[in-house]
DRENLO-948335 format. One record per residue (C-alpha): x, y, z; residue in three letters. Coordinates in steps of 0.001 Angstrom, whole numbers, padded with zeros to 6 digits, always signed. Example, Ala and Ser with C-alpha at 12.3 -4.5 7.8 and 13.67 -1.06 7.14 Angstrom:
residues 2
+012300-004500+007800ALA/+013670-001060+007140SER/
END
This chain:
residues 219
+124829+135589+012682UNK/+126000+131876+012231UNK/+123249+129757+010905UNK/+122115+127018+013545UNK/+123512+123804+012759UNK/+120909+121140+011578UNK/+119704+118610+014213UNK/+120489+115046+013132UNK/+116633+114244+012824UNK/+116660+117222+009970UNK/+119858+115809+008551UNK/+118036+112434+008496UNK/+114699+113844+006627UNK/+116912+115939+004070UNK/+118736+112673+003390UNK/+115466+110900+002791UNK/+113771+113644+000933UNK/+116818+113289-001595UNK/+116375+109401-002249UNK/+112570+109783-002343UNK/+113132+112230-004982UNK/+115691+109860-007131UNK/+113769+107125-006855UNK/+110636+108806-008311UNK/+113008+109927-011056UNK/+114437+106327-011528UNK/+111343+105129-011727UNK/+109818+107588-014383UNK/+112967+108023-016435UNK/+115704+105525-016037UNK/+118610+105509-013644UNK/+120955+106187-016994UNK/+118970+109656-016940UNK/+119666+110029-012987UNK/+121688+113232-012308UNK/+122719+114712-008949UNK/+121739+118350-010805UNK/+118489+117076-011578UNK/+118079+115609-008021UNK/+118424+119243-006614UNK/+116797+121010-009321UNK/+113317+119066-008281UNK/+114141+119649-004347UNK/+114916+123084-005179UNK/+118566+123218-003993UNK/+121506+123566-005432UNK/+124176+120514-006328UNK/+126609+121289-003908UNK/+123592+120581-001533UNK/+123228+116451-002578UNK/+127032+116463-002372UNK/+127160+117300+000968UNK/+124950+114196+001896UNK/+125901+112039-001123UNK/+128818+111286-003207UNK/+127124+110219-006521UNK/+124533+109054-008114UNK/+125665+105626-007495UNK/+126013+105963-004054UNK/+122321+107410-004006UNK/+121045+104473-005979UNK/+122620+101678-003496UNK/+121569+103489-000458UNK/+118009+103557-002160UNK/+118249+099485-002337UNK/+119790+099395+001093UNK/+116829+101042+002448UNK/+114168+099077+000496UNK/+115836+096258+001751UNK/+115808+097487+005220UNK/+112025+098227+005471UNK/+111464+094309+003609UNK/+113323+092658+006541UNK/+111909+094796+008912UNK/+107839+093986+007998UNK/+108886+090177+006988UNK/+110301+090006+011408UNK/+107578+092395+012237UNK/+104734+089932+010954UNK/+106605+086850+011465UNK/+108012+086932+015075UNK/+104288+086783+017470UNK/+104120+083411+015974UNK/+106161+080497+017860UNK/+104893+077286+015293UNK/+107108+077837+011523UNK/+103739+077493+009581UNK/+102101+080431+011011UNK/+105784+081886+010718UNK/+105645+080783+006874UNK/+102020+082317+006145UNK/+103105+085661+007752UNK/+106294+086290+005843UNK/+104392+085322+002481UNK/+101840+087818+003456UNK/+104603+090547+004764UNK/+106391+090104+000989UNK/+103048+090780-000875UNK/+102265+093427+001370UNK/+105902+095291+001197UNK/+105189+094299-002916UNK/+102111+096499-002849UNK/+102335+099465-001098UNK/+105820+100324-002189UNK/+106101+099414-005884UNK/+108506+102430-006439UNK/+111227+100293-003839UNK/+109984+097144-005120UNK/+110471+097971-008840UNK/+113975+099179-008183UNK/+115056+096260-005778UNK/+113471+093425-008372UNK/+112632+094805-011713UNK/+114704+097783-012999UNK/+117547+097571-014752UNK/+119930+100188-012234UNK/+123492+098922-011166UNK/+123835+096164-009028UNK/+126834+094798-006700UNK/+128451+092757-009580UNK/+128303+096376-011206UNK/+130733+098071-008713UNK/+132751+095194-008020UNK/+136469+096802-008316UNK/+135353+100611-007787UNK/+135250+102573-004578UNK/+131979+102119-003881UNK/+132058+098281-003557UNK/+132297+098030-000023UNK/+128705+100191+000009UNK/+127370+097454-003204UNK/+128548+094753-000335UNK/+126209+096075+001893UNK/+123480+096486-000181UNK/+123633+092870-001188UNK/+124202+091891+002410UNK/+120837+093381+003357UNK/+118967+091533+000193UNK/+120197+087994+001200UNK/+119704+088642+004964UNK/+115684+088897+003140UNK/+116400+086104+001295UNK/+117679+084196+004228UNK/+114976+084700+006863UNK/+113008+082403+004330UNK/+115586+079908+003650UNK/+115919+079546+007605UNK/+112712+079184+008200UNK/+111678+076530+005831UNK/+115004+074646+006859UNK/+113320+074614+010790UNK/+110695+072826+008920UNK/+111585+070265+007244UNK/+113350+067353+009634UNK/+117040+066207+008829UNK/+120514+067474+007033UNK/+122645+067281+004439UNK/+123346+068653+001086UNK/+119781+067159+000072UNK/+118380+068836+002389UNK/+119802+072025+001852UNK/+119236+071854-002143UNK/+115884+071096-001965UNK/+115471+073995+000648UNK/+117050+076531-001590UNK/+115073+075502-005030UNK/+112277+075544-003093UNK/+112434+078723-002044UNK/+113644+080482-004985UNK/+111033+078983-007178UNK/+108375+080468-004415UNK/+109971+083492-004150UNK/+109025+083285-008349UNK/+105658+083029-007861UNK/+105586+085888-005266UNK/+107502+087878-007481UNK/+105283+087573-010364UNK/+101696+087975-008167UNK/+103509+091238-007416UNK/+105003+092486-010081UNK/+101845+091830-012396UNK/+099630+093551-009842UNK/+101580+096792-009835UNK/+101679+096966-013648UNK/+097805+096157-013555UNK/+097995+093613-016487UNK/+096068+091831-013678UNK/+093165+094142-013787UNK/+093088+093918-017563UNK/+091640+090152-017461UNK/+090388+089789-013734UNK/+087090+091513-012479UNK/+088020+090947-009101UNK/+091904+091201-008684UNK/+091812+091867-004841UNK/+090080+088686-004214UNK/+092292+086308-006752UNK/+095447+087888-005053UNK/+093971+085969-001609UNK/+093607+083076-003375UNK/+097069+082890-004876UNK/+098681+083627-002095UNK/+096218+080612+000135UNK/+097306+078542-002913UNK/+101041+079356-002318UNK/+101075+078922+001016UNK/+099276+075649+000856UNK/+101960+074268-001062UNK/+104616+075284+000685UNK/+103577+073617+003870UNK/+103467+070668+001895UNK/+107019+070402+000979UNK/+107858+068685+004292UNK/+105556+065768+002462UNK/+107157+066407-000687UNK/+110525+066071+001219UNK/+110086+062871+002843UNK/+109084+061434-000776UNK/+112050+062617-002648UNK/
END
């Protein structure tokens, strides 16, 4: 008897299962030590399995990023859009990063902190056009900031727009850091109560970037 054919919501889950699994094995051993055998050895399948959803490891780890992206845009418009003024629009999307930051550190590590391939990596193989879209989906991240503040702050111009951009970025520093040294829990080496300087941090950052419309008009 013919075995069924899988519906696409199992097709979906056995996809998802198999970059769950090589992200927890990026994460615990390096992506250099990433194998599509090892992949199907922990899921219990064989490799001709992984290669019927994936091509290679490389493909695996860019789909990985593409979907850590996905679910960063999708919280940072999820918090932001109920608000109509762009300050309460700038205080949810700080809280949305920190939030994505903290409850998935395994996406978060491999999106900002590992050392896996990246789209200048591929550029000039097969799989660029997939590395394009994986860089795509980081900017459009990036981008939903860099709009917003621009709504903010009155005018145009290359000023403008330079000011807007190191602005950001150096922001986007600061978030990265509050994140980054929370996960590794250097944080709760020195603090007593890390939960509670997190909130301030993030009050402090968001303070200051509503000021940069002052800051702007004085530059």
């Amino acid at each position: 008897m013919p075995k069924t054919p899988m519906t696409r919501e199992e097709i979906d889950n056995t996809r998802e299962r198999i970059l769950d699994t090589a992200l927890d094995i990026i994460i615990k051993e390096g992506f250099n030590n990433l194998s599509v055998r090892k992949i199907a050895a922990r899921l219990g399948v064989t490799a001709t399995t992984i290669y019927n959803y994936y091509t290679n490891k490389n493909e695996i780890n860019l789909m990985i990023r593409i979907r850590g992206f996905e679910k960063l845009y999708g919280l940072l418009i999820k918090q932001a859009t109920p608000y109509k003024d762009i300050e309460n629009k700038i205080k949810a999307m700080v809280h949305a990063y920190v939030e994505f930051g903290l409850n998935n550190p395994g996406y978060y590590d491999i999106m900002f902190n590992l050392h896996t391939p990246k789209y200048l990596d591929y550029v000039g193989t097969e799989i660029e056009p997939l590395a394009h879209t994986e860089k795509q989906n980081a900017l459009k991240c990036f981008s939903l900031f860099i709009d917003t503040v621009s709504v903010y702050l009155p005018k145009k111009g290359k000023r403008k727009n330079h000011f807007v951009l190191y602005q950001v970025v150096k922001f986007w520093s600061d978030l990265h850091g509050l994140v980054t040294l929370t996960n590794s829990h250097l944080f709760h080496e020195v603090l007593d109560d890390v939960d509670s300087f997190i909130q301030q941090r993030i009050s402090d950052m968001i303070e200051n970037i509503i000021k940069m419309k002052e800051d702007f008009n004085v530059a």
